[in-house]
TORPA-4810 file (N, C-alpha, C, O; in nm, 3 decimals):
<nodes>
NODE_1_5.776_-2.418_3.134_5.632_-2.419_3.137_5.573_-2.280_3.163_5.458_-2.264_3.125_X
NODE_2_5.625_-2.193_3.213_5.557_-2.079_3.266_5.623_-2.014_3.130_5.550_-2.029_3.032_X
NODE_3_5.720_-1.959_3.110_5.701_-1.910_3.013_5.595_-1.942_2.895_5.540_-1.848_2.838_X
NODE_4_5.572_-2.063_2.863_5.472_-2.134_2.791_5.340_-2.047_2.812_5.288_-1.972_2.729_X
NODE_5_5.296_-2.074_2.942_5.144_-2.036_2.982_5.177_-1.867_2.999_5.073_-1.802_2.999_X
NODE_6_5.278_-1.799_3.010_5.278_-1.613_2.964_5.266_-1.632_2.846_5.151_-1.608_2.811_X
NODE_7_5.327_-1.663_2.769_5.320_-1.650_2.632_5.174_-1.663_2.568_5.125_-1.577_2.495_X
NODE_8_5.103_-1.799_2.609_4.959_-1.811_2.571_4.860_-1.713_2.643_4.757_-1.679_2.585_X
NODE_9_4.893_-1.663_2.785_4.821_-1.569_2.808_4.822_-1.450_2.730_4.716_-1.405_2.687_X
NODE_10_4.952_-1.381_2.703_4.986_-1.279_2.627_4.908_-1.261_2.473_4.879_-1.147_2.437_X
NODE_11_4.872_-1.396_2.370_4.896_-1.484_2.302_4.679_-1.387_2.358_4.626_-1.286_2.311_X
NODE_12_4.639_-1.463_2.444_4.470_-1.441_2.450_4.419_-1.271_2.489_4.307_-1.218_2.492_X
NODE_13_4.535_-1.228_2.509_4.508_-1.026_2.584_4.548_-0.986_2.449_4.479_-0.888_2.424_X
NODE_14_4.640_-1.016_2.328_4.676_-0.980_2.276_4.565_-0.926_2.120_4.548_-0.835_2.040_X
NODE_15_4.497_-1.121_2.178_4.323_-1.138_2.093_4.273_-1.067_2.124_4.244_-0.998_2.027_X
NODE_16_4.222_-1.012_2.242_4.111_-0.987_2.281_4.162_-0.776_2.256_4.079_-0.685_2.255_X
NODE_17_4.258_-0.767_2.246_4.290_-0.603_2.232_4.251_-0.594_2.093_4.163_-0.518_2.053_X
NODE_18_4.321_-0.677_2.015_4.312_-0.667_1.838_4.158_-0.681_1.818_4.115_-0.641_1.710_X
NODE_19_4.084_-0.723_1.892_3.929_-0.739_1.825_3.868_-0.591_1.839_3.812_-0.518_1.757_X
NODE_20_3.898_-0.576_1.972_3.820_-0.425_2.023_3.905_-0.319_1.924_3.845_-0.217_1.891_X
NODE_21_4.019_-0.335_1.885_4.082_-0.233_1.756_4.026_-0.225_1.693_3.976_-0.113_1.679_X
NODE_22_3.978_-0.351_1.585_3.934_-0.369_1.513_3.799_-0.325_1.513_3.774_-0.241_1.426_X
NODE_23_3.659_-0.375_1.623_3.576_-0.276_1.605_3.583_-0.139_1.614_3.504_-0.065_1.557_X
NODE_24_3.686_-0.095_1.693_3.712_0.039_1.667_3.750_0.136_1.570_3.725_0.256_1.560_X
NODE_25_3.813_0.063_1.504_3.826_0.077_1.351_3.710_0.106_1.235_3.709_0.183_1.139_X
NODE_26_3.593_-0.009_1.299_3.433_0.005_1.227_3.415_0.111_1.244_3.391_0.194_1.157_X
NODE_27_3.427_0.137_1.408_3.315_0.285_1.414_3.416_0.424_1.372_3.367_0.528_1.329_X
NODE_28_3.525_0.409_1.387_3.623_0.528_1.257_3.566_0.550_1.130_3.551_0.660_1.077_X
NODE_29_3.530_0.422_1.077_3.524_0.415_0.922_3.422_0.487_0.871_3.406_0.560_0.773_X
NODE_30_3.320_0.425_1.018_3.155_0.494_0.980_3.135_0.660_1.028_3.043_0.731_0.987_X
NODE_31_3.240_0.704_1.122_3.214_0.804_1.171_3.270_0.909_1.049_3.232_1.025_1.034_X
NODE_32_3.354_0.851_0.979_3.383_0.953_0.882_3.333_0.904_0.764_3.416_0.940_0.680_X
NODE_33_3.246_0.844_0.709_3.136_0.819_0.643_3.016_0.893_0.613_2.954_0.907_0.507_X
NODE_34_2.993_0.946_0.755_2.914_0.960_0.796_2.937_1.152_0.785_2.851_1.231_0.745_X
NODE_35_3.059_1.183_0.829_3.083_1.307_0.886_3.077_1.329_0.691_2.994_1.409_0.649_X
NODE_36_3.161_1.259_0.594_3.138_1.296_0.474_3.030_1.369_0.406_3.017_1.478_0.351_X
NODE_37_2.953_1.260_0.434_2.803_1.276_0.336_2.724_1.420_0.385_2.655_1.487_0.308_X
NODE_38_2.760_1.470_0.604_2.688_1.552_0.583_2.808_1.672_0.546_2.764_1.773_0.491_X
NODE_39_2.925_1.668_0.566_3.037_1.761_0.563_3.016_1.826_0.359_3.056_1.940_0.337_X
NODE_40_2.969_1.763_0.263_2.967_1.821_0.149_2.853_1.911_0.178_2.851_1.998_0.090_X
NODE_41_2.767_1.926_0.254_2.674_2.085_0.244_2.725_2.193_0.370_2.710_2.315_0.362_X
NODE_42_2.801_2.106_0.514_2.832_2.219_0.570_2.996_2.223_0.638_3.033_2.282_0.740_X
NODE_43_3.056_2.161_0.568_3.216_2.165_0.538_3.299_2.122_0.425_3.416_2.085_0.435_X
NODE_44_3.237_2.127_0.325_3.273_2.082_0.223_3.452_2.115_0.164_3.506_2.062_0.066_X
NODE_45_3.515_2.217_0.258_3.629_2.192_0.227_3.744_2.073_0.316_3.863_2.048_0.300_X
NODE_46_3.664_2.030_0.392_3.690_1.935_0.453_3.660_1.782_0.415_3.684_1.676_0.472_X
NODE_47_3.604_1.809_0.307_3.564_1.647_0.251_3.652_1.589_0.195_3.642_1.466_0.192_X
NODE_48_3.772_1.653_0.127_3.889_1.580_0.082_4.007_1.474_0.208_4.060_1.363_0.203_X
NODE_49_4.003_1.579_0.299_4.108_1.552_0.450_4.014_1.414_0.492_4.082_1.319_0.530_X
NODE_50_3.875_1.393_0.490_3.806_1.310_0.540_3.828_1.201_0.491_3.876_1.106_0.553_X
NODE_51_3.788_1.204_0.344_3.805_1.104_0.285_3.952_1.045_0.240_3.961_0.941_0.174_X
NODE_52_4.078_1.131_0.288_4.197_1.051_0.299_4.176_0.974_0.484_4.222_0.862_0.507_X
NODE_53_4.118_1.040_0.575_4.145_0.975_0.673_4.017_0.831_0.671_4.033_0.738_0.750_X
NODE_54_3.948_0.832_0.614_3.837_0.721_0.607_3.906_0.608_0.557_3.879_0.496_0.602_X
NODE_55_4.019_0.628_0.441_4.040_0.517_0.335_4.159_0.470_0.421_4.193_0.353_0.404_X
NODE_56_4.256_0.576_0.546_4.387_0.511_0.625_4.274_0.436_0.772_4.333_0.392_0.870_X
NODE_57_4.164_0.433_0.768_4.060_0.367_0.890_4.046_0.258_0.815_4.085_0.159_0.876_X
NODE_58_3.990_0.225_0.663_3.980_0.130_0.621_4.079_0.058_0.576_4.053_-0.044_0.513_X
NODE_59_4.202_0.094_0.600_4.346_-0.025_0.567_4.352_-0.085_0.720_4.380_-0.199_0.756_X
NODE_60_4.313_0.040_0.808_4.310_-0.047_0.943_4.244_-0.166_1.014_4.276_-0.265_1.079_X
NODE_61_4.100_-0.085_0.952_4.013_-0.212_0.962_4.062_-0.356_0.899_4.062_-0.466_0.955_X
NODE_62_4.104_-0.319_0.762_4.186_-0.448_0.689_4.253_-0.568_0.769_4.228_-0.685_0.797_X
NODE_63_4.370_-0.457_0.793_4.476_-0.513_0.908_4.441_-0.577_1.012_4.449_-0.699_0.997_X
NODE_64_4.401_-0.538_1.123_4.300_-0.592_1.239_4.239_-0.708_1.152_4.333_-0.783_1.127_X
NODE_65_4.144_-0.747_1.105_4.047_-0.840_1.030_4.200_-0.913_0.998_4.229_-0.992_1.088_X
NODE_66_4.284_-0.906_0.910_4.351_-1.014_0.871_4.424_-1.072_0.990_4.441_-1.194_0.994_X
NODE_67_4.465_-1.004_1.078_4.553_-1.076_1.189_4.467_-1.128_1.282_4.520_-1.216_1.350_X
NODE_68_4.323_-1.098_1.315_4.214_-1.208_1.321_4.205_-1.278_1.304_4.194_-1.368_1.387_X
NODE_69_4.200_-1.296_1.141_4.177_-1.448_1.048_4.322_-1.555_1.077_4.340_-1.669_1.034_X
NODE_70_4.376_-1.503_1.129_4.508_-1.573_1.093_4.497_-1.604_1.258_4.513_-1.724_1.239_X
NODE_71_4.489_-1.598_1.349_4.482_-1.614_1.463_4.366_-1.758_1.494_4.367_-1.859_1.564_X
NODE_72_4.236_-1.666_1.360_4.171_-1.787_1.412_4.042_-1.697_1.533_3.972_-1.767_1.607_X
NODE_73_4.032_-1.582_1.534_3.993_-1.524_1.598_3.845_-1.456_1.560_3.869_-1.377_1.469_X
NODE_74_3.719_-1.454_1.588_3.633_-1.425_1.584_3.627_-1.239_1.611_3.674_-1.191_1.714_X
NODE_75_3.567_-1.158_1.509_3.555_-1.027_1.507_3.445_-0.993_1.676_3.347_-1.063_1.699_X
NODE_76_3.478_-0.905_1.749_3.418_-0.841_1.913_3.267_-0.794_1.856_3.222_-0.744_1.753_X
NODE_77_3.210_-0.846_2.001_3.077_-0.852_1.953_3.037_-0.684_1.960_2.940_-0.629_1.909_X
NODE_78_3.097_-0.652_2.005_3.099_-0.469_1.964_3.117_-0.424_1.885_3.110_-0.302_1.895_X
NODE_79_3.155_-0.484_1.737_3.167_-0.470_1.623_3.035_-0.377_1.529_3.066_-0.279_1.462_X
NODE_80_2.917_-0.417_1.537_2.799_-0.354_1.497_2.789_-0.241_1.581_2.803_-0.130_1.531_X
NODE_81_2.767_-0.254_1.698_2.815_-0.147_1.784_2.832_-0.018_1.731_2.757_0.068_1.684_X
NODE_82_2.991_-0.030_1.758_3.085_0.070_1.731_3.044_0.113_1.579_3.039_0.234_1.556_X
NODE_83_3.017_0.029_1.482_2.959_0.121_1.375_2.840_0.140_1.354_2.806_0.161_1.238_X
NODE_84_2.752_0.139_1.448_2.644_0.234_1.460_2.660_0.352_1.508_2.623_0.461_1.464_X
NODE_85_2.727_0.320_1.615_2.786_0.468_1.724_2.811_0.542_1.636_2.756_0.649_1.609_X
NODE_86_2.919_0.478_1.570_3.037_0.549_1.485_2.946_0.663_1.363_2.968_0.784_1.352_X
NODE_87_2.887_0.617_1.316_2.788_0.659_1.190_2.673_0.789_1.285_2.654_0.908_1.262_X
NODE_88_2.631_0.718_1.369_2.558_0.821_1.447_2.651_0.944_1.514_2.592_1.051_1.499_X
NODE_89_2.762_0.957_1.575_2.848_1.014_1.598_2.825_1.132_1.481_2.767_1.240_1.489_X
NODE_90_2.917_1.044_1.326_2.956_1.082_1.248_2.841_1.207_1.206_2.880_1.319_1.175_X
NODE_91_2.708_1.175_1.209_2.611_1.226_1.116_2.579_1.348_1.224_2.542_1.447_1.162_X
NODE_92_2.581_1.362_1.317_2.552_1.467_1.371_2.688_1.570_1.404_2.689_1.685_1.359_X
NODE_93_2.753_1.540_1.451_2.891_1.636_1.410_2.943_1.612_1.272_3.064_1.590_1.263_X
NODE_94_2.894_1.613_1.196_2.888_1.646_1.017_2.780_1.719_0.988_2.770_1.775_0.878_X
NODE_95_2.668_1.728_1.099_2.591_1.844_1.096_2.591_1.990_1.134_2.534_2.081_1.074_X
NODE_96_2.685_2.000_1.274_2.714_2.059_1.299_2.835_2.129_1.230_2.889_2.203_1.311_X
NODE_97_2.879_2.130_1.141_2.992_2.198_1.087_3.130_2.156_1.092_3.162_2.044_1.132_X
NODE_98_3.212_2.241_1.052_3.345_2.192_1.045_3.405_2.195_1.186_3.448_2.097_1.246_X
NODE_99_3.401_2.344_1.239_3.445_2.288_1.399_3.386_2.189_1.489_3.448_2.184_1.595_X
NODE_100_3.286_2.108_1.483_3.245_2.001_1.566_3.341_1.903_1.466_3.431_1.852_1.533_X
NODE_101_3.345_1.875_1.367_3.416_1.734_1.317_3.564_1.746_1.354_3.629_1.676_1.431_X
NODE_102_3.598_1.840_1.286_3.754_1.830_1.366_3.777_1.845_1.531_3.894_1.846_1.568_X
NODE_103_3.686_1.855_1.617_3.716_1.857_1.729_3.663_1.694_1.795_3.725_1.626_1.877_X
NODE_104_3.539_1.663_1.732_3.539_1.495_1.734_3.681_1.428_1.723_3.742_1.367_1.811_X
NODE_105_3.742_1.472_1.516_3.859_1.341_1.542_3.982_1.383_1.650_4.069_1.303_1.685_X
NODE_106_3.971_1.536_1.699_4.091_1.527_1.825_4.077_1.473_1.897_4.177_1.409_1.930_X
NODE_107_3.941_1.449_1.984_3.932_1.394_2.088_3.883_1.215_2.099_3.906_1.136_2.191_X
NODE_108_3.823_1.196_1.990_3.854_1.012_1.987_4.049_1.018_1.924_4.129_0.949_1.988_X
NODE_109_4.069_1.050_1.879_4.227_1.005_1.831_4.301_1.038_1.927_4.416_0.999_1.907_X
NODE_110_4.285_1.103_2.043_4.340_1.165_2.175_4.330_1.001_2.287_4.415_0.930_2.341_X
NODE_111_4.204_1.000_2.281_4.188_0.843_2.326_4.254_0.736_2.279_4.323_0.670_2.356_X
NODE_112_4.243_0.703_2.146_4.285_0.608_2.082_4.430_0.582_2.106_4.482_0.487_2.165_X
NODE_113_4.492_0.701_2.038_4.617_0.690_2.096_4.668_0.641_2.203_4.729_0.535_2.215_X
NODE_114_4.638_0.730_2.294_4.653_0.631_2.465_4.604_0.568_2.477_4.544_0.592_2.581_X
NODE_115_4.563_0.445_2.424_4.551_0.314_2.427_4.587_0.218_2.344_4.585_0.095_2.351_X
NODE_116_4.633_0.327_2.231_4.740_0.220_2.122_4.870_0.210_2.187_4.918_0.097_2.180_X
NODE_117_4.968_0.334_2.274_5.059_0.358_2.324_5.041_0.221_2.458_5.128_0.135_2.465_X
NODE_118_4.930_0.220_2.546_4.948_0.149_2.664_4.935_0.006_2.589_4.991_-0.091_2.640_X
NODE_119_4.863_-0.007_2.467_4.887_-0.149_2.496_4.994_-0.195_2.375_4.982_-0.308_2.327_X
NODE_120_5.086_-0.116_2.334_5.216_-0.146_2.317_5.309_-0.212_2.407_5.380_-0.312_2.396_X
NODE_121_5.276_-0.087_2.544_5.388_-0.141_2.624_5.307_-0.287_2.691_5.376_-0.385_2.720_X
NODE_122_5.195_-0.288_2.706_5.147_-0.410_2.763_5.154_-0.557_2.704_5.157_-0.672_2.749_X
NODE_123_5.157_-0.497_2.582_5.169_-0.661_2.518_5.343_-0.660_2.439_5.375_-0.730_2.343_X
NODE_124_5.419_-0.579_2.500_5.533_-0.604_2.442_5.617_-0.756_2.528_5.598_-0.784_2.646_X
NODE_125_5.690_-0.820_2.451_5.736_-0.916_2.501_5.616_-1.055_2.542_5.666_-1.153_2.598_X
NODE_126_5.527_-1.056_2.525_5.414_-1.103_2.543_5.358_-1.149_2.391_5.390_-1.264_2.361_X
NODE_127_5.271_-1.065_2.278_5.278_-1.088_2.168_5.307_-0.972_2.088_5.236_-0.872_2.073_X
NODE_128_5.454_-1.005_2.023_5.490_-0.972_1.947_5.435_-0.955_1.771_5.469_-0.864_1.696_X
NODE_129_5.348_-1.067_1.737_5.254_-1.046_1.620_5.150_-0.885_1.657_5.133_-0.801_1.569_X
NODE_130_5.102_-0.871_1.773_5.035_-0.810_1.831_5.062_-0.654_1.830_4.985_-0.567_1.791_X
NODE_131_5.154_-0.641_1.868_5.290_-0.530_1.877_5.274_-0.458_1.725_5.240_-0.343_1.701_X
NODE_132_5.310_-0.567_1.628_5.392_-0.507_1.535_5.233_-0.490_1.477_5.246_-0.371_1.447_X
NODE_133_5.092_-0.520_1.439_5.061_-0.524_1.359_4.946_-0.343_1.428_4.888_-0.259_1.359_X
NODE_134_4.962_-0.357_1.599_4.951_-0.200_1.642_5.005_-0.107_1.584_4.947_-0.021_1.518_X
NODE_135_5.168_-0.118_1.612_5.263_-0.073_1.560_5.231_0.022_1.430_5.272_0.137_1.415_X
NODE_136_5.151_-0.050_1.342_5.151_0.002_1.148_5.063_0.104_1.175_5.064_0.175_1.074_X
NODE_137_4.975_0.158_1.269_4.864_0.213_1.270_4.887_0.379_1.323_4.825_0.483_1.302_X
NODE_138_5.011_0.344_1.402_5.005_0.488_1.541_5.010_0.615_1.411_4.905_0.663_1.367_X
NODE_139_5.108_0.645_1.375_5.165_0.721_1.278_5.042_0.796_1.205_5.038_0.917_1.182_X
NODE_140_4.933_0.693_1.169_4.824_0.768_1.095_4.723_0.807_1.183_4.665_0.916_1.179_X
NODE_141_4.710_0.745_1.236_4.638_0.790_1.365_4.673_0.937_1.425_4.604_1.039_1.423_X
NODE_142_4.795_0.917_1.475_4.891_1.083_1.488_4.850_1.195_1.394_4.833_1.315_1.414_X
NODE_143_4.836_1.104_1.266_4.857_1.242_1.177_4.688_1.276_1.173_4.663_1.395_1.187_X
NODE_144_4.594_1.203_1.158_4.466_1.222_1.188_4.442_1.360_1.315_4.383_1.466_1.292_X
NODE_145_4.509_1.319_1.450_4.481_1.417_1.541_4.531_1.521_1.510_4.467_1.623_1.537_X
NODE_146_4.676_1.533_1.437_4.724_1.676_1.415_4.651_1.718_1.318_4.585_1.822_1.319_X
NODE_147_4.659_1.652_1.242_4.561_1.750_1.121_4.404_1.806_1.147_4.361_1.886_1.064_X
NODE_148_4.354_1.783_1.210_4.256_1.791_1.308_4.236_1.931_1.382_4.148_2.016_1.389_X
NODE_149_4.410_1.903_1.455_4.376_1.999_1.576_4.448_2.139_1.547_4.461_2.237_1.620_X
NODE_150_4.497_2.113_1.391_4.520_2.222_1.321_4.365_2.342_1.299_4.361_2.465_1.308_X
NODE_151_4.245_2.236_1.265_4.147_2.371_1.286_4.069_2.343_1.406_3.947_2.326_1.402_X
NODE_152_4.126_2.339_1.495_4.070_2.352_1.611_4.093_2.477_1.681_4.206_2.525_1.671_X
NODE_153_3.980_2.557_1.771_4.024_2.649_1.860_3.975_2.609_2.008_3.863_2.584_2.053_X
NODE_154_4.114_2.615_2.071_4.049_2.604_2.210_3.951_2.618_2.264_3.896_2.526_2.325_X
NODE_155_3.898_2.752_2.253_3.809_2.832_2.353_3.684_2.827_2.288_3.587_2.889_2.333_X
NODE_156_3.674_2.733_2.149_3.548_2.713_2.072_3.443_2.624_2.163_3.483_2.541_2.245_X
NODE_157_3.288_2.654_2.136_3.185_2.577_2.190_3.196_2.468_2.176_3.206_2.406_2.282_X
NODE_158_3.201_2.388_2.054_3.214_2.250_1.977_3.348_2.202_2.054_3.367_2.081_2.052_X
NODE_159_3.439_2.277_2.118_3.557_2.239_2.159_3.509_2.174_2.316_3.507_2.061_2.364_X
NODE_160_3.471_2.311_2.365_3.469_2.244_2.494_3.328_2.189_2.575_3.309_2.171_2.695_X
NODE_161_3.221_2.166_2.437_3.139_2.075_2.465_3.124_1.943_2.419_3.028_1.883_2.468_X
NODE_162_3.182_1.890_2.349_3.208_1.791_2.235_3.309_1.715_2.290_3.284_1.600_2.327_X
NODE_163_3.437_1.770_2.301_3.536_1.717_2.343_3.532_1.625_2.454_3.554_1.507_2.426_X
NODE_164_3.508_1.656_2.579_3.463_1.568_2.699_3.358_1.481_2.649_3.389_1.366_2.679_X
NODE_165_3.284_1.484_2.606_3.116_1.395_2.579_3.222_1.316_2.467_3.222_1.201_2.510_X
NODE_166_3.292_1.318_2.372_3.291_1.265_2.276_3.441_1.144_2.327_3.471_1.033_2.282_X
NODE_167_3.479_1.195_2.392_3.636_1.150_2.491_3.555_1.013_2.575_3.537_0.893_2.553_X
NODE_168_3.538_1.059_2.626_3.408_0.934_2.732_3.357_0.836_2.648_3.362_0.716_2.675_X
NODE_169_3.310_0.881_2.552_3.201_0.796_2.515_3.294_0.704_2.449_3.265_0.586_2.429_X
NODE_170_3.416_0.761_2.412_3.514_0.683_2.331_3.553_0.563_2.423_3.549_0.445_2.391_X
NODE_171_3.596_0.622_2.557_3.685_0.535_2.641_3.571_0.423_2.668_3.590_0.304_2.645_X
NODE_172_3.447_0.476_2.720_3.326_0.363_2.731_3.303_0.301_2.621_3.201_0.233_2.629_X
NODE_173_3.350_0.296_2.531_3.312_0.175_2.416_3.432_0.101_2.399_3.420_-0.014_2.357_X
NODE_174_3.560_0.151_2.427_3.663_0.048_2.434_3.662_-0.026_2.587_3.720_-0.132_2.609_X
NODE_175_3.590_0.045_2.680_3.565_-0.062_2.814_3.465_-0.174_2.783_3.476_-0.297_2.787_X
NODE_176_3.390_-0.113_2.758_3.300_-0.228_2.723_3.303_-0.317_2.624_3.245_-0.424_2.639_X
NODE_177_3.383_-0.282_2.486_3.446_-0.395_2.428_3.533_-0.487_2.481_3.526_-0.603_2.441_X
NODE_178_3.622_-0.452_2.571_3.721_-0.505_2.620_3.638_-0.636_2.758_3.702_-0.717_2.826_X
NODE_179_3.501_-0.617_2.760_3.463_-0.705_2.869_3.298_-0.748_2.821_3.193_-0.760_2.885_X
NODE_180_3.342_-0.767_2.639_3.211_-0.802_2.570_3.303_-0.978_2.525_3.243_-1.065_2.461_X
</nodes>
């Protein structure tokens, strides 16, 4: 029996992580949507890198949404949310130039990560559907931040004003998804 009721608990943390991914995923999609449209007048050599990382946000979004549906699981009401944020985010560090956008996706994919990593280990042995369908995501995600923090400079303004404000705001929208 107890294993039973871990398993179904595991089974409802496992729901409730995959939804907040999943809106998190929205506001990825929109933030580089967003960073696009203004990045063709003031980074325009950056609009290609964008639009490969927009279309690996939108297989994610995919993913998340189907292991939803299959669960039976209703999309987090942070969903609109996060892609408003996300789009608003997007449109103003796509205004600011190329060093504000690549220092945005270091520091949400800096977040993200450590929290794709913790709730690996948290829902391992617990749900395993859960696990594996995290699992497909880290890798691009990774390569998102490195490629990223390839034009990044430390000691840049956009670096070390952006970065903290944009880090926070990240972690506060996965808190508050997580208790929406």
């Amino acid at each position: 029996m107890k294993t039973e009721e871990a398993s179904d608990q595991g089974s409802a943390l496992g729901g409730r992580i995959l939804k907040v991914d999943h809106a998190g995923e929205q506001g990825a999609v929109n933030i580089y949507r967003a960073q696009i449209f203004m990045a063709r007048w003031t980074a325009p050599s950056l609009v290609p890198e964008l639009r490969e990382f927009k279309s690996h946000e939108e297989g994610h979004r995919a993913l998340f949404a189907a292991e939803l549906k299959r669960r039976g699981v209703r999309r987090c009401r942070s969903y609109w949310l996060c892609g408003m944020g996300g789009w608003v985010l997007g449109l103003i560090t796509g205004l600011l130039g190329r060093h504000a956008i690549s220092a945005t996706t270091v520091a949400v994919e800096r977040v993200v990560l450590g929290h794709l990593k913790a709730q690996l280990r948290e829902l391992a042995g617990k749900d395993e559907a859960a696990v594996r369908t995290i699992s497909q995501i880290v890798e691009e995600e990774q390569l998102h931040h490195d490629q990223s923090a390839s034009h990044v400079q430390a000691n840049h303004l956009w670096t070390r004003v952006l970065s903290p404000v944009v880090a926070l705001s990240t972690e506060s929208v996965i808190w508050l998804g997580m208790r929406l």
